[in-house]
N, C-alpha and C positions, 0 to 999 in steps of 0.2 A: 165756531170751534175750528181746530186745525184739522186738514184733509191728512186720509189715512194714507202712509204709503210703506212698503213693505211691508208690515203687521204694525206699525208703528206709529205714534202721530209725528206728525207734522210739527215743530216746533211754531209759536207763534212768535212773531217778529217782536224782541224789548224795543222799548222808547230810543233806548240810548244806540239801541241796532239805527231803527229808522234815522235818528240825528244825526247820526255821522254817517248815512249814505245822504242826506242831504249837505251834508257842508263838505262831500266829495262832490257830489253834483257842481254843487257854488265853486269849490276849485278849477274841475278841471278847465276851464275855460282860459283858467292865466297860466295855462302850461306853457312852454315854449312849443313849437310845432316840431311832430315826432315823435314827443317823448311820451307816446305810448305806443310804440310801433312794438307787435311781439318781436319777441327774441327767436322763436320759431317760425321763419316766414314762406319755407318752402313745402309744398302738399308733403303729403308722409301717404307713401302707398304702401300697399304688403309687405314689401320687405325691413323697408324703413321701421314700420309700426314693431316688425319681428325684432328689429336691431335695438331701439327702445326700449323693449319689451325685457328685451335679454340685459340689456345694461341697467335702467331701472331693478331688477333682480339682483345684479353680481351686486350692486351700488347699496340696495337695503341688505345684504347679508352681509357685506366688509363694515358696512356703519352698524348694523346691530352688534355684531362683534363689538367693534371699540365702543360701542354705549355700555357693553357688558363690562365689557377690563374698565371704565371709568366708573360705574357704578360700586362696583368692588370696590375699586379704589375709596369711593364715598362710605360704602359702609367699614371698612376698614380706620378710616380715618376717622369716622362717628365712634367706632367701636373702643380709639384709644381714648378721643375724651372719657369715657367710664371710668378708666383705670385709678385714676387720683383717688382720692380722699375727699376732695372736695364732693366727685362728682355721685358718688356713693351715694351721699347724704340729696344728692338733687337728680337723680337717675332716673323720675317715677318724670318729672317736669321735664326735664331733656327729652325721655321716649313720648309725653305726649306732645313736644312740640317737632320732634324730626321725623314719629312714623308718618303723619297725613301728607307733608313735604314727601318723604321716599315713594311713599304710594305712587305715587302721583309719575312719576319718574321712572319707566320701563327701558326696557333696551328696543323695544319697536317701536320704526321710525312711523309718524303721519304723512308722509312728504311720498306725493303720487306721481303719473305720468300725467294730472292735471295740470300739478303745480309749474311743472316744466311747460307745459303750455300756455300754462296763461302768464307766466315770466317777460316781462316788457326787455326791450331790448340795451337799457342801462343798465339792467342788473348785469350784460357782459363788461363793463368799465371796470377795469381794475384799477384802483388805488393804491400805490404803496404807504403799507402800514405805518412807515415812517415821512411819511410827507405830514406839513402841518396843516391839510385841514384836517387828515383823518386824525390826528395827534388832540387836534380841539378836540373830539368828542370820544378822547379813551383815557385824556389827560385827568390824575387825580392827585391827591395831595400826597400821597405817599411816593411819588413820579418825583416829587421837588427836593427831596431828602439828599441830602450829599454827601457820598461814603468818602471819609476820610484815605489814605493809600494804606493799601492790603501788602503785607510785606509777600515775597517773594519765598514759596517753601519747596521751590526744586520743584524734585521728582519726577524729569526727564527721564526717560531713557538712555536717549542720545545723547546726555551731558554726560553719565556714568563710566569710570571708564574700569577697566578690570584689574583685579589686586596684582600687586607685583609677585610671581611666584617663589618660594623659599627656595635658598640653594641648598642643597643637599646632593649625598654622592647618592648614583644607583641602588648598588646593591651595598647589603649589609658588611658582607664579608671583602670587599673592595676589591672586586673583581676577577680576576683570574684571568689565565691564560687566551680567553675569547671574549674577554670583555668587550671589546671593541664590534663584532660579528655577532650575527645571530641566524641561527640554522634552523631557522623555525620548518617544518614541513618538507627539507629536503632527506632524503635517500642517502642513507652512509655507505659509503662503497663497503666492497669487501672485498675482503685480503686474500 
């Protein structure tokens, strides 16, 4: 049986556990040389560990956050399929195939100050998303589709230009003797 630890057992290792650390065993040997050097290679003393510590922190609170607004977003979007008519009549089949998926699906993240540790040092290569090896493995059939041309429907700002203003006289009664002058705010002598 499995050794206790925490109050807890110990999981016991599946078949398919053990087989595929053997046929990583059988790999690693035709790596290139290197390519398992960590990504973190310099000691981490107190402060360092504190710095980690703190950013690991700020890093699961901004991503819990956006797991939150994306989840919304998913039951939001689960929620208008119901709406039809169709979905009426199949609503009972839809909730039992999307609640065990949503379950499953929280806003906190599994990703620790391990993970960043044991991180090899390829995982720093960045790739752009647009070069064609990464394009091999994101390309799909819907990528090959060819939109015909989208007509052109403005709404600039900067093309817009302002209405020409109507001519019209001032005033109604056409003016008068100070048409021309306006004495807003000053002081009328006195005689």
């Amino acid at each position: 049986m499995g050794e206790k630890r925490d109050g807890k057992r110990k999981k016991e290792a599946m078949p398919e556990e053990v087989g595929m650390g053997e046929k990583i065993s059988e790999l690693l040997p035709s790596l290139p040389p290197g390519s398992m050097q960590p990504l973190l290679s310099h000691p981490l003393d107190a402060p360092r560990w504190e710095a980690l510590e703190s950013l690991s922190h700020s890093l699961r609170d901004q991503y819990c956050c956006r797991r939150c607004l994306l989840l919304k977003r998913l039951d939001l979007t689960t929620s208008a399929f119901h709406w039809s008519n169709r979905a009426e009549a199949q609503g009972k089949a839809m909730k039992a195939a999307l609640i065990p998926i949503r379950e499953v699906l929280t806003p906190e993240s599994d990703v620790s100050i391990a993970h960043v540790l044991a991180a090899r040092a390829d995982l720093s290569r960045l790739v752009p998303a647009t070069s064609m090896a990464a394009r091999q493995g994101t390309c799909c059939a819907i990528n090959k589709v060819l939109m015909g041309n989208v007509p052109d429907r403005g709404g600039r700002p900067g093309e817009l230009e302002a209405p020409m203003p109507t001519w019209r006289s001032r005033r109604e009664d056409g003016g008068g003797r100070k048409a021309g002058r306006q004495n807003w705010g000053r002081k009328k002598k006195k005689k």
